[in-house]
DRENPAKE-465182 format. One record per residue (C-alpha): y, x, z. Coordinates in nm, 2 decimals, decimal comma. Example, Ala and Ser with C-alpha at 12.3 -4.5 7.8 and 13.67 -1.06 7.14 Angstrom:
% DRENPAKE-465182
-0,45  1,23  0,78 .
-0,11  1,37  0,71 .
This chain:
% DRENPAKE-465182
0,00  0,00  0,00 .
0,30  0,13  -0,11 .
0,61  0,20  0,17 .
0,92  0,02  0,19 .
1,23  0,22  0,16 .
1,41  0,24  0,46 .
1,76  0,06  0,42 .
2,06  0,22  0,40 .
2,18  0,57  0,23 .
2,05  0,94  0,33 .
2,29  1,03  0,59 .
2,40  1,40  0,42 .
2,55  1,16  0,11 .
2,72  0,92  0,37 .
2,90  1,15  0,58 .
2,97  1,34  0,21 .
3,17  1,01  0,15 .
3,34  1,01  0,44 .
3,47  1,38  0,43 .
3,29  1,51  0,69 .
3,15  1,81  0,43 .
2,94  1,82  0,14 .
2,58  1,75  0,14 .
2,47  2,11  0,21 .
2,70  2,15  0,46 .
2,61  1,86  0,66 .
2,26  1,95  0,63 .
2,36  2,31  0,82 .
2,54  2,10  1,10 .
2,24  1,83  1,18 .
2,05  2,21  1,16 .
2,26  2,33  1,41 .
2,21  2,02  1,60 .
2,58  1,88  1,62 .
2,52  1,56  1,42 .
2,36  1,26  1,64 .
2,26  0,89  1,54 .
2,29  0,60  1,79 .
2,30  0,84  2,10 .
2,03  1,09  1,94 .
2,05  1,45  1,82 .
1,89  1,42  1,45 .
1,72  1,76  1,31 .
1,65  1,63  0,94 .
1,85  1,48  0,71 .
1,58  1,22  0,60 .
1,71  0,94  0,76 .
1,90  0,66  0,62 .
2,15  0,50  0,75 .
2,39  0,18  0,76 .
2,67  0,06  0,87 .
2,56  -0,05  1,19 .
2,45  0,30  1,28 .
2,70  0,45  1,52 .
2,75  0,84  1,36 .
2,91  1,15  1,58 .
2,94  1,54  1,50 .
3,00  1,70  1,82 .
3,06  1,41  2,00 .
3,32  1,23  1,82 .
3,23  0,93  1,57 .
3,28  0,93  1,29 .
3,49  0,70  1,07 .
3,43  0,47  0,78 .
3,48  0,59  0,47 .
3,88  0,56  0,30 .
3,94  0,53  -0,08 .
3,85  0,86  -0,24 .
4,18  1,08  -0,28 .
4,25  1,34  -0,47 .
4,53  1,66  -0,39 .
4,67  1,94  -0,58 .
4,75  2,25  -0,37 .
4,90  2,61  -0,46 .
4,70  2,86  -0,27 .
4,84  3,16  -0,17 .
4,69  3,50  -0,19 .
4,57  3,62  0,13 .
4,36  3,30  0,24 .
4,00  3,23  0,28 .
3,86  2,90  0,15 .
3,67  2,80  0,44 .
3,67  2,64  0,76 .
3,62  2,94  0,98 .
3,58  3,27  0,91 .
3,40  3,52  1,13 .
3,64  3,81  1,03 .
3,90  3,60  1,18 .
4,10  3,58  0,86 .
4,36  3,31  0,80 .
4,18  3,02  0,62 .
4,34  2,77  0,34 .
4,26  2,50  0,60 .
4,48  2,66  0,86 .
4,76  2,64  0,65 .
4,76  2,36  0,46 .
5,08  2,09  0,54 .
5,06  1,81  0,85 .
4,99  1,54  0,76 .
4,71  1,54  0,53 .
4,34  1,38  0,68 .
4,04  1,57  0,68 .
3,98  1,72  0,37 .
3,75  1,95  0,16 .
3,80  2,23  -0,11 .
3,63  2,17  -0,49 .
3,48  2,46  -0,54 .
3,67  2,84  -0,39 .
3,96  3,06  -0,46 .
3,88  3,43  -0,36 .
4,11  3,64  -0,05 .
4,32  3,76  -0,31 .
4,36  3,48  -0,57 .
4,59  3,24  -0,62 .
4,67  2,91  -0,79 .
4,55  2,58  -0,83 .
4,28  2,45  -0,58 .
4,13  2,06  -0,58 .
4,14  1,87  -0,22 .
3,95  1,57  -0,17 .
3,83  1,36  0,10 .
3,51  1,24  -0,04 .
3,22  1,48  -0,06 .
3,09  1,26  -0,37 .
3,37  1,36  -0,54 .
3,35  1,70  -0,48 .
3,00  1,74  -0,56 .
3,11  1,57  -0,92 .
3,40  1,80  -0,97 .
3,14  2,10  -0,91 .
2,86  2,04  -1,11 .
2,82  2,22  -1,40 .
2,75  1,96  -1,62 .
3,10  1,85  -1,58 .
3,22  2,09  -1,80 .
3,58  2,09  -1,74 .
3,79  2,44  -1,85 .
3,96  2,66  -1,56 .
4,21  2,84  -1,66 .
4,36  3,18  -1,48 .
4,61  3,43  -1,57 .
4,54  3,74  -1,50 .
4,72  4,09  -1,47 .
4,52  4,37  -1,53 .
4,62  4,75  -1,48 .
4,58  4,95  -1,83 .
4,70  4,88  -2,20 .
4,39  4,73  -2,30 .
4,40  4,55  -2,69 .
4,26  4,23  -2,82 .
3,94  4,42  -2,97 .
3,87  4,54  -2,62 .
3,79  4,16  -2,44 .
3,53  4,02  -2,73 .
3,24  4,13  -2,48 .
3,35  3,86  -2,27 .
3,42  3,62  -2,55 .
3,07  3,68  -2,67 .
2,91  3,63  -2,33 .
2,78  3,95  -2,13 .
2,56  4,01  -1,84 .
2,69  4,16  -1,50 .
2,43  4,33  -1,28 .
2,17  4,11  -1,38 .
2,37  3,76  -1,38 .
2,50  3,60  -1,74 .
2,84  3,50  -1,80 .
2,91  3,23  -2,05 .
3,10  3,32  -2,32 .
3,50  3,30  -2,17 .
3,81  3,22  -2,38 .
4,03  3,53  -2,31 .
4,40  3,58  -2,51 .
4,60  3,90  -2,48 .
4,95  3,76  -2,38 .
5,19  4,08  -2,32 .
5,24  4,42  -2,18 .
5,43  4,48  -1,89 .
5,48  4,84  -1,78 .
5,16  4,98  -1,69 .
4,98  4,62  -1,70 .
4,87  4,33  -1,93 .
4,88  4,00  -1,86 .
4,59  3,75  -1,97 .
4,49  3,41  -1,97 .
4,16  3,34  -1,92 .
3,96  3,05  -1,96 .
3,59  2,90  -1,88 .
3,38  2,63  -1,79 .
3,17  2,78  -1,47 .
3,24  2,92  -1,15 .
3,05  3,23  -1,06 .
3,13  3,40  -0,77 .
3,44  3,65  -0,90 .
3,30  3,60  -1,22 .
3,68  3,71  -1,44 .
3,75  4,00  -1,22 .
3,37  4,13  -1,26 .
3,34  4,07  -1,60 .
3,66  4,25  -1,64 .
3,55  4,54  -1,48 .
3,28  4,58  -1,67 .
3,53  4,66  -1,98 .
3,71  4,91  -1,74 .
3,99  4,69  -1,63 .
4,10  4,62  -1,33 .
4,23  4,28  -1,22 .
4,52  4,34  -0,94 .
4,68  3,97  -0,98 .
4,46  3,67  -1,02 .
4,64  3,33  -1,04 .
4,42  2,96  -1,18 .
4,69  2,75  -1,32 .
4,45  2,46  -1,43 .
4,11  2,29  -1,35 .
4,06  2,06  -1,61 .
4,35  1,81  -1,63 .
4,48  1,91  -1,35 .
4,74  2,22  -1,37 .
5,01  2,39  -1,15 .
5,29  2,31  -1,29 .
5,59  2,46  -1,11 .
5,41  2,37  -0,73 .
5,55  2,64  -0,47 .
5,30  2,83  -0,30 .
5,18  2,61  0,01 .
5,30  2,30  -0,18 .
5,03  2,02  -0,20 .
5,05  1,72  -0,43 .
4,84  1,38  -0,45 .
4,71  1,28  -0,73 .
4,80  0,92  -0,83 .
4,56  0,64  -0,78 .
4,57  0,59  -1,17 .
4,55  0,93  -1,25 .
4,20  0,88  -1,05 .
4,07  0,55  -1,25 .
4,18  0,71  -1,59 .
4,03  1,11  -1,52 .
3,79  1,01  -1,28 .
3,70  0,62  -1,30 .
3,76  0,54  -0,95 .
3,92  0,32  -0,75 .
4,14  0,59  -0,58 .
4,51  0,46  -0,36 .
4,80  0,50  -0,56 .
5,01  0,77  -0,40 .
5,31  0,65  -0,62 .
5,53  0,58  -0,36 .
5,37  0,83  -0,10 .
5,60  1,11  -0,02 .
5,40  1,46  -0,04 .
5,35  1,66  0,28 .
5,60  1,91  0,32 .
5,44  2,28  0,34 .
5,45  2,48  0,62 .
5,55  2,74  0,41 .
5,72  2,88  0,13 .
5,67  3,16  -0,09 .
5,70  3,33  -0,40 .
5,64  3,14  -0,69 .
5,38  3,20  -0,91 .
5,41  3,25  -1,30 .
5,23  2,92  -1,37 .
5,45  2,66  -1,56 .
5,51  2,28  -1,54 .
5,30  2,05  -1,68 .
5,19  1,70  -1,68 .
4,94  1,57  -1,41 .
């Protein structure tokens, strides 16, 4: 005889939904023991769950879940995209404006780099934004020290492999010289760990300024470093399809802090 499926969702996806982390990274905390259902420590993540089940991560319950939301935020160099970080570094989440609900990174920005980084507050959306398949272009500029020529990046147009791991093939243009370095836009539809300053290196370049001005149809425009930005409810349905709040009328947090602009320019969201 063939079991009935519990009711209800796994509770990695739920909690997803409601911005506690992604899927993984609830699966670390109920792991780690912080995650409890109805009173009860939980150490799997095959359960499902409903409504009526009372949720808490150390201690504190849990919400329900608000409309998904989307935010734009310049990064500046010198943070680490994470929650903590056991070299006590400052993180993007230490720094980002009051005022903004819990929220998760799509995807990473290294220490150094700079630019455009996605904020949501739905894990679901997150996971969507990240998946390969998606297939949405990045786009970075990048200085690199040297007078390198066009001829001298079609390696990484053609797709090359780095100490055993395979880079797709990357759009890269030669934009100008500037002293002893060349600035370059890069683009590319994947997100390998430093994958534009490795593959760069492996044509004897160095990259000393790393900056992503765009992550699919979302770009920098003239944002201040520390600036964030909402994305508008219909921005959501149209890129997205979902049924997001329109921030129309919401005012944007102000930063904490601002810095030097980047060279990224305006552009449509």
């Amino acid at each position: 005889m063939t079991e009935k499926t519990p009711p209800g969702e796994r509770i990695a996806k739920v909690l997803a939904r409601r911005g506690v982390a992604s899927r993984r990274e609830v699966e670390r905390m109920i792991e780690a023991g912080r995650i409890a259902v109805n009173g009860k420590k939980i150490d799997s993540p095959a359960l499902n769950v409903t409504e009526k089940d009372r949720i808490t991560v150390d201690g504190a319950d849990v919400g329900e879940a608000e409309a998904p939301r989307l935010w734009l935020y310049h990064k500046p160099a010198g943070l680490v995209t994470t929650e903590r970080d056991e070299k006590g570094r400052p993180t993007v989440f230490q720094n980002l404006p009051e005022g903004l609900p819990r929220v998760m990174s799509v995807g990473r920005l290294d220490l150094t780099s700079e630019g455009l980084l996605l904020l949501t507050n739905d894990g679901e959306i997150k996971r969507r934004l990240e998946l390969p398949s998606t297939g949405w272009l990045r786009k970075y500029r990048a200085r690199v020290k040297g007078t390198p020529t066009d001829d001298d990046f079609e390696p990484l147009r053609k797709g090359l492999t780095v100490e055993g791991e395979k880079f797709q093939p990357m759009q890269v243009t030669l934009d100008r010289q500037q002293g002893g370095n060349a600035w370059v836009t890069v683009a590319l539809r994947e997100g390998k760990n430093r994958e534009i300053r490795r593959a760069m290196e492996s044509i004897g370049l160095t990259v000393n300024r790393l900056i992503r001005i765009s992550y699919g149809p979302f770009r920098l425009g003239d944002m201040k470093p520390g600036a964030v930005e909402e994305v508008k409810g219909r921005v959501l349905r149209d890129q997205l399809g979902l049924q997001g709040p329109d921030s129309a009328e919401k005012p944007s947090p102000r930063p904490r802090q601002n810095r030097k602009p980047s060279d990224g320019k305006r552009a449509r969201r």
